[in-house]
DOPADREN-453952 format. One record per residue (C-alpha): x, y, z. Coordinates in steps of 0.001 Angstrom, whole numbers, padded with zeros to 6 digits, always signed. Each point is the difference from the previous one (the first is absolute). Example, Ala and Ser with C-alpha at 12.3 -4.5 7.8 and 13.67 -1.06 7.14 Angstrom:
BEGIN
+012300-004500+007800;+001370+003440-000660;
! end
This chain:
BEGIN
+041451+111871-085717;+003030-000810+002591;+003096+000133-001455;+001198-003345+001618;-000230-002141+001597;+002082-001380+003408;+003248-002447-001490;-000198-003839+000632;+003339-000182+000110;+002301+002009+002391;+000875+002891-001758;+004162+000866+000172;-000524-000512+004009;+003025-002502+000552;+001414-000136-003602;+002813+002405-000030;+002959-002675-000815;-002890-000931-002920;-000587+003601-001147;+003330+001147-000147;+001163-003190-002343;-003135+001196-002238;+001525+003109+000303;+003632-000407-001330;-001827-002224-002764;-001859+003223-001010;+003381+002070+000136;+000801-003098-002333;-002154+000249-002862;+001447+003216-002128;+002942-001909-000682;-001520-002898-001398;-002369-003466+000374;-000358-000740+003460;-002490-002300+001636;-001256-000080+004014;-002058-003135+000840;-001918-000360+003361;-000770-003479+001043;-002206-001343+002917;-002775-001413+001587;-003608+001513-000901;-000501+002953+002136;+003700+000367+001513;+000187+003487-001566;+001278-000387-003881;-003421+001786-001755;+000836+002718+002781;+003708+000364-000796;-001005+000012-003927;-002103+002570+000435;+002192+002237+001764;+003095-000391-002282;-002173+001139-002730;-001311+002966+001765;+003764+000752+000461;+001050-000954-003648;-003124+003104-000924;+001287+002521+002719;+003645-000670-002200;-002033+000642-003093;+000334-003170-001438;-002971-001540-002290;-001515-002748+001983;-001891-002980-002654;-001578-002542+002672;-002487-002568+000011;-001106-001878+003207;-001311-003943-001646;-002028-002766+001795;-000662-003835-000597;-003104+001071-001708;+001697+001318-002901;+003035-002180-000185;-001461-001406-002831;-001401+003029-002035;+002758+000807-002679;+001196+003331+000318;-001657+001000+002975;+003079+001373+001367;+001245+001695-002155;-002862+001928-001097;-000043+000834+003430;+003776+001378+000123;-000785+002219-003079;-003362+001468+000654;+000342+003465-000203;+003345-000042-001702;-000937-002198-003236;-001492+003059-002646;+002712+002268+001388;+002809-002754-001309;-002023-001900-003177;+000717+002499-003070;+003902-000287+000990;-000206-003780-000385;+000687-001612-003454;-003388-001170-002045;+000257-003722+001050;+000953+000688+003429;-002897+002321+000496;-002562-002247-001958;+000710-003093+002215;+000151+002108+003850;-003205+001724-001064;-001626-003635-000709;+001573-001437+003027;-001296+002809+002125;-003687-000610-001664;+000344+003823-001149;-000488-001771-004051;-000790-003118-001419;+002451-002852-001545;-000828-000363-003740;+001657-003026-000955;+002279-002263+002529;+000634+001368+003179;+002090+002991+000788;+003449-001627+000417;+001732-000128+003218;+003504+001146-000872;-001707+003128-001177;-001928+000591+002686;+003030-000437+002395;+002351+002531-002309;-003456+002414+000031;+000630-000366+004186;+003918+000470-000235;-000314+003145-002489;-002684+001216+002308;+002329-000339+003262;+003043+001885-001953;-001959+002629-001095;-001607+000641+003401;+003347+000039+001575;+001499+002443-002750;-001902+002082+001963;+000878-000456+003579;+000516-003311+002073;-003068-002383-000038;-000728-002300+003225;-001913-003663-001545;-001563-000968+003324;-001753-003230+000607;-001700-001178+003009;-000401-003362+000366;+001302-000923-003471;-000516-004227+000682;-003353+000585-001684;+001189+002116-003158;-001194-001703-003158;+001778-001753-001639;+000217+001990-003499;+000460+003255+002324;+002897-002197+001775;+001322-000620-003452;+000222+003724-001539;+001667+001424+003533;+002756-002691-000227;+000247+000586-003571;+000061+003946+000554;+002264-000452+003360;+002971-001982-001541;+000172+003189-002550;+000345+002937+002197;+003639+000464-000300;+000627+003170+002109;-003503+001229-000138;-000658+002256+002883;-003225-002574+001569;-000266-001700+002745;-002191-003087+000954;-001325-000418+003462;-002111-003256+000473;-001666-001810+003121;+000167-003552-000112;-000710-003093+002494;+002911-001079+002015;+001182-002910-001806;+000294+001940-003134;+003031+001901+001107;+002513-002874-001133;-001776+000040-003625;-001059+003582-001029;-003140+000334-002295;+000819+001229-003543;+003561-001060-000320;+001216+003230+002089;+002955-003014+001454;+001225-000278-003718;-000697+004098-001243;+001483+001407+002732;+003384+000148+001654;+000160-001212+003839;+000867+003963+001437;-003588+000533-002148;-001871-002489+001662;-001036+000797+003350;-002136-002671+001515;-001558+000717+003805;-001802-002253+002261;-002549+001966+001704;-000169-001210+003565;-002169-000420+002960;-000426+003636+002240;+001217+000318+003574;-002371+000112+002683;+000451+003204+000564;-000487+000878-003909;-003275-001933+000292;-001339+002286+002931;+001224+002974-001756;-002508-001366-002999;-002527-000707+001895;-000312+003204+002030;+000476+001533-003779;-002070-002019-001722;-002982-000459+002126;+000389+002714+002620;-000254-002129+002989;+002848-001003+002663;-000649-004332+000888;+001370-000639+003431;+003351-001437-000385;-001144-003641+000631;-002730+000409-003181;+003053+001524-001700;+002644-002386+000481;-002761-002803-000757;-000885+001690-003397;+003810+000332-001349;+000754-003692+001422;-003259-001299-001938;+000530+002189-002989;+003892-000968-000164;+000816+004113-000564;-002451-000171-003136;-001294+003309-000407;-002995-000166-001550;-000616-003263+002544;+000495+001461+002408;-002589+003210-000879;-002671-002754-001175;+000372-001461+003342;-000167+003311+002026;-003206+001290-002215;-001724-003703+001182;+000717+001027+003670;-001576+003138-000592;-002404-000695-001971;-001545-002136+002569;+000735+001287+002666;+001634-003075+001492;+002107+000041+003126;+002953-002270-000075;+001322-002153+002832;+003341+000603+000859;+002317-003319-001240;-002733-001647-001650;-001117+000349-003763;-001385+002807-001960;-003404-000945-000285;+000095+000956-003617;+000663-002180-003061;+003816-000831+000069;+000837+000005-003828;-000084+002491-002017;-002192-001300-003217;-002992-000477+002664;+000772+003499+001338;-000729+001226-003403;-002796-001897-000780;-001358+000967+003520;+000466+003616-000523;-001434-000008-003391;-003439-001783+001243;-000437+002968+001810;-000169+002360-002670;-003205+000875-001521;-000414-001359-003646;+000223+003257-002148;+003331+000461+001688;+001060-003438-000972;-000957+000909-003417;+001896+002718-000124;+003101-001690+001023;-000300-002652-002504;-000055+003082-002928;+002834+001475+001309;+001963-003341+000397;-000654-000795-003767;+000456+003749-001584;+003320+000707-000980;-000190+004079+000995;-003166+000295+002018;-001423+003171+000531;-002708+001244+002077;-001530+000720-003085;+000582-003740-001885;-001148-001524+003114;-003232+002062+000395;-000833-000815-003516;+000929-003710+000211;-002099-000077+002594;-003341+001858-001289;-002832+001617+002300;-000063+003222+002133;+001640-001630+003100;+003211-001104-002169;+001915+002799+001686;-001305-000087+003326;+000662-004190-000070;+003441+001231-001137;+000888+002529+003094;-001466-003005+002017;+002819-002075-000835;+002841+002566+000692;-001963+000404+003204;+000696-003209+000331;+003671+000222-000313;-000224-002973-002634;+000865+002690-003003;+002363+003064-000137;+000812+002773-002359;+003331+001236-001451;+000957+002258-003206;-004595-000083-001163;+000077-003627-000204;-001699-002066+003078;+001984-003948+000520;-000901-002512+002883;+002142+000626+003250;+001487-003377-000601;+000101-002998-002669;-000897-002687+002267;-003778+001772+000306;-000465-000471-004058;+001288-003598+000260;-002478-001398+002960;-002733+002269-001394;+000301-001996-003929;+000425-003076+002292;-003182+000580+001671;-002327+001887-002276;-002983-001366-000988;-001109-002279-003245;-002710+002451-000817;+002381+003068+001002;+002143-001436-002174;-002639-000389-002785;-001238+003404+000198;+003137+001259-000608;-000010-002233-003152;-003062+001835-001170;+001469+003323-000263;+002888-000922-001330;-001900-001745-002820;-001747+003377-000195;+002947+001895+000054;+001440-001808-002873;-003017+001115-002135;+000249+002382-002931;-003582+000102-001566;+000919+000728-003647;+002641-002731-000028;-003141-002460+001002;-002795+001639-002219;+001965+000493-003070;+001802-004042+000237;-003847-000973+000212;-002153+002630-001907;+002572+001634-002799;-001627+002725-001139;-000466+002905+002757;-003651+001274-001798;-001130-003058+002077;+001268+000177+003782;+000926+002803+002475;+001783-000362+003317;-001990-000345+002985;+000544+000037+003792;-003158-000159+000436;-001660-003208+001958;-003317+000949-001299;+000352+000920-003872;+001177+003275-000797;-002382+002114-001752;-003117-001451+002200;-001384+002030+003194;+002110-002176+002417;+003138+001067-001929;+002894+000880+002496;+003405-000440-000051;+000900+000930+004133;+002504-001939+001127;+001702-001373-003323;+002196+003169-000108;+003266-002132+001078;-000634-002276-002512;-000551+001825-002732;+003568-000196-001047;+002010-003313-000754;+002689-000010+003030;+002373-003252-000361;+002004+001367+002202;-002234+000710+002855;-001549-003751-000371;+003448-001312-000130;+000425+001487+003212;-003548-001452+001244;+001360-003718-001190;+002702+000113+002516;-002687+000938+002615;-002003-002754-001040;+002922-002765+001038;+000243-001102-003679;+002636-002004-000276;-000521-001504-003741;-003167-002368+000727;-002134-000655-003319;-003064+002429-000914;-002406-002598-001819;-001823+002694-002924;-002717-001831-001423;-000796+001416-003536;-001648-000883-003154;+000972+001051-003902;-003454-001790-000783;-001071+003765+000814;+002380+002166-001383;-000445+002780+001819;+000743-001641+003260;+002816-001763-001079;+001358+003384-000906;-000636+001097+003286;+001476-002873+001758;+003206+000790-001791;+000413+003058+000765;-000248-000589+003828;+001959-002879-000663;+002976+001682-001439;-000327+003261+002319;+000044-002549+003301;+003312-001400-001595;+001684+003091-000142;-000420+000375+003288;+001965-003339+001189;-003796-001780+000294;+000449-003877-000676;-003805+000106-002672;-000571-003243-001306;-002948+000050-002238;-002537-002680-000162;-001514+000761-003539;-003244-001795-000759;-003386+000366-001998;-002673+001955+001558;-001815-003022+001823;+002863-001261+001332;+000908+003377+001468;-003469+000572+001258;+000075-003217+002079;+003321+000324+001474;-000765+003912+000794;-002439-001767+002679;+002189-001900+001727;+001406+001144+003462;+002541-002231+000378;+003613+001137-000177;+001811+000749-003343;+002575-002955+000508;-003144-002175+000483;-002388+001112-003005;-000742+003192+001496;+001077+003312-001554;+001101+003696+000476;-000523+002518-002739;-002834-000432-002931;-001271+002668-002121;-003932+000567-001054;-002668+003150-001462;-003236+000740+001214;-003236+001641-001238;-000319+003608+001160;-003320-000421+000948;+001204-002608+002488;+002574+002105+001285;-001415+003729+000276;-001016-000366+003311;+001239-001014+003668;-003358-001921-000101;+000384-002127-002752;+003772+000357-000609;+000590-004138+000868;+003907+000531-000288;+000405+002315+003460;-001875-002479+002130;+001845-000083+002773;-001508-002207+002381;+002018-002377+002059;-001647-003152-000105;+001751-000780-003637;-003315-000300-001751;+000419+002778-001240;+001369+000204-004471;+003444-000971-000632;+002914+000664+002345;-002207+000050+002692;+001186+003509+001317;-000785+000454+003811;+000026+003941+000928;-002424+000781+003161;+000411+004240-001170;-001036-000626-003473;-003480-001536+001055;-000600+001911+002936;+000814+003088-002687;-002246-002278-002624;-002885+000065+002427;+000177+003725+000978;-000542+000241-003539;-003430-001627+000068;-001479+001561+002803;+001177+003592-000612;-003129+002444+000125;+000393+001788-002687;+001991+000631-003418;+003229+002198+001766;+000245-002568+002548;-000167-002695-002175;+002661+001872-002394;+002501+000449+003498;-000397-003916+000777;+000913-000917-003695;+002717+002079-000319;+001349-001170+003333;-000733-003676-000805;+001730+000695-003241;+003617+001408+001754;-000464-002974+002306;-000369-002451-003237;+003396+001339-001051;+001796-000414+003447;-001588-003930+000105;+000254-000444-003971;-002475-003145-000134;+000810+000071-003452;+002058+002468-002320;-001574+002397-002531;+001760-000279-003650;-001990+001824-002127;-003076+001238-001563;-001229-001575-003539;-002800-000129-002379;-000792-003038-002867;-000228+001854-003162;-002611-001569-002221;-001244+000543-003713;-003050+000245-001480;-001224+000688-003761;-001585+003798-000677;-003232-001740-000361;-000133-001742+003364;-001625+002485+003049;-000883+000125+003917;+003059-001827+001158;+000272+000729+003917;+003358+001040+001016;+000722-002820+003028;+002655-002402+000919;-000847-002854-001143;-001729+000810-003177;-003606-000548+000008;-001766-001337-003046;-003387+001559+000641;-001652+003324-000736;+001590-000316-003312;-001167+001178-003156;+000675-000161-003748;-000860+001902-003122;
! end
């Protein structure tokens, strides 16, 4: 696996007035608060300049907590600053006082909230005791890149923690957009002294900085007329200006001297025109590492499932669209996550949905809410009813184990930004009301906006056939059991249909794969080629997730000593039955 990938942004080339005011900052920070914010137009170089300051805070041996948010989680509480204490939050929890640690560990979905919800000034003096004792250590950098899409109860425990520091050795170093400069994000204007505050416009590169780049960046020398017509067009934007030389290159286009690049001319379409031309499991990839807050290779190989995950992934830092820095991979600039969530597909979108639902799961919190007594259900990953000769579990290994935090990460890379998920659910069954509510209140923890349409069973049954949207009658989420002998096999198993032509059982799943896979299970010749295709159908079912195994559970009946030849089956049966 490479380990990088090229920069989008320029690097240090032509930022030496920049680097050495993030330098004296640095020099700053053992005597006390003191806060550096970039601000500037997307791609003139802040992400870059971020970076590098904390690469020089390290190499002084200061601890570095960073997290890097995006529009797509502006709304998820606490997504930031889970993300600025990952790694750092079970060194620091047993030093924190009992209601301090009680309400970060529910905040940062490590424990659930019995009662109310944790409260925030605890939460915020669990964040302020955590930044004192990290610094009683050493200095501590809090680094931020573009902090206008912090959330706003993250937003709320910084400013809380940062008006507190006193003459804590930490430092705060934060990228903003230009016209936040005047008004700093989380009161740093009010917490800190003027001589503490340093604010610094990041400006447009010199021509001869953007050749530099250029040659750098993309190893090739433009004639100076292509040159001066890509800095002019770019206005010294960096990462412009290396979107617009890739475009040349990449096809091949020869430009006439004094006329116009004959390339798109902002920098949004540049984007979108570069990302069209990536192949869809790199896309993928990029939209898992936009949403996880420290993606590894690792992470991202298992987010995305299947034996190519890691070749898809070197594809993309082939790509230059993803680099790597301290074992964690990021994309080579924040403007690539932004069109990509902008342009990503309704049913990319919705597939994403699906394994976060799935990822959410814990099967004994489901079976015991619905069966009670654990003589009477097991848990299965099985499509295809454990304990029968199609019984396999390939595939379900990444979902085996309830991870809120990895499907909070998968929200963001949805787009969610708060719209309503319509549950239909009955109590008329009890069972499946119990199940209902237990996806209902797991989907809430994670920031999910559940509304739950709660009916009797007929009423459920008919609106579970509409296709209309939620807002208009449709729905998103319902909950149901089947017969094993329904189930057991890929023939008769009605709930892994995945045909496209939505005629298929409800939530008309469309995945190509899974039937092709479904039909290579029909026609194999013989019983170890019919056991390959169901076991590769099978990891395919759990990459498409038409629906979501829960669980494995019998009916326990009873039957007086003098009553003989019932047949075990689901439903019962009443013949074959006997009496004394």
């Amino acid at each position: 696996m490479p380990p990088g990938g090229g920069s989008e942004e320029a690097g240090p080339v032509g930022r030496q007035m920049e680097l050495a005011v993030a330098s004296r900052v640095l020099d700053s920070v053992p005597s006390g608060p003191v806060a550096l914010i970039l601000g500037g137009a997307a791609g003139i170089g802040k992400s870059t300049l971020w970076q590098e300051a904390l690469s020089q805070g390290r190499a002084r041996g200061y601890r570095v907590l960073s997290c890097e948010p995006n529009e797509s989680e502006a709304k998820l509480s606490f997504a930031a600053l889970g993300d600025l204490l990952d790694g750092v939050v079970d060194e620091i929890l047993e030093g924190l006082p009992a209601p301090q640690r009680s309400a970060l560990e529910v905040a940062l979905l490590r424990a659930e909230a019995i009662g109310s919800p944790p409260d925030q000034r605890a939460i915020s003096a669990a964040f302020h005791g955590t930044l004192v004792a990290l610094a009683a250590t050493g200095p501590c950098l809090v680094a931020i890149d573009d902090a206008q899409w912090l959330d706003a109860p993250s937003a709320r425990v910084m400013e809380f923690a940062v008006r507190r520091l006193d003459d804590v050795p930490i430092g705060l170093i934060l990228t903003v957009r230009s016209q936040e400069l005047d008004s700093p994000p989380l009161g740093l204007g009010r917490a800190l002294p003027e001589d503490r505050l340093h604010r610094l416009v990041v400006g447009p590169m010199t021509p001869q900085s953007t050749h530099d780049m250029l040659r750098s960046q993309l190893a090739s020398d433009f004639p100076r007329s292509v040159l001066l017509r890509i800095h002019e067009t770019s206005a010294g934007n960096p990462f412009f200006a290396l979107e617009l030389g890739r475009a040349l290159l990449r096809r091949g286009i020869e430009h006439e001297p004094g006329g116009p690049l004959p390339v798109p001319s902002n920098l949004r379409d540049l984007v979108r025109d570069r990302l069209s031309e990536l192949a869809l499991p790199v896309r993928q990839v990029l939209l898992i590492v936009s949403a996880a807050s420290q993606p590894t290779v690792r992470l991202v190989a298992q987010a995305i499932g299947g034996p190519a995950a890691e070749d898809d992934i070197e594809a993309a830092f082939n790509a230059g669209v993803i680099e790597g820095s301290g074992g964690l991979i990021r994309l080579t600039h924040p403007l690539l996550a932004t069109v990509l969530h902008s342009e990503s597909s309704g049913q990319a979108r919705r597939d994403i949905h699906r394994r976060l639902a799935a990822l959410a799961v814990d099967q004994e919190e489901y079976l015991s809410a619905a069966f009670g007594d654990e003589r009477w259900w097991r848990q299965c990953y099985s499509f295809f009813v454990c304990g029968s000769p199609n019984e396999t579990e390939a595939g379900s290994e990444r979902y085996q184990k309830q991870d809120l935090a990895r499907a909070k990460g998968l929200l963001g890379e949805a787009g969610y930004k708060g719209e309503k998920v319509v549950l239909i659910n009955t109590h008329e069954i009890a069972s499946i009301g119990a199940l209902g509510d237990v996806t209902a209140n797991n989907l809430r923890k994670l920031g999910m906006n559940v509304e739950i349409a709660d009916s009797d069973w007929g009423t459920l049954v008919a609106r579970r056939a509409k296709k209309d949207p939620p807002g208009q009658g449709g729905w998103n989420i319902f909950h149901t059991t089947s017969g094993g002998a329904s189930v057991h096999s890929p023939v008769t198993n009605f709930t892994i249909d995945s045909g496209c032509a939505r005629s298929n059982w409800f939530g008309w799943p469309c995945d190509e794969r899974s039937e092709a896979l479904r039909r290579a299970y029909l026609l194999a010749p013989d019983d170890t080629a019919r056991r390959a295709a169901l076991v590769a159908l099978h990891e395919r079912l759990w990459e498409a997730l038409p629906t979501i195994p829960i669980g494995q559970y019998v009916t326990p009946y009873a039957a007086r000593r003098n009553v003989h030849g019932i047949l075990k089956s689901n439903p019962i049966v009443f013949w074959n039955i006997d009496k004394d």
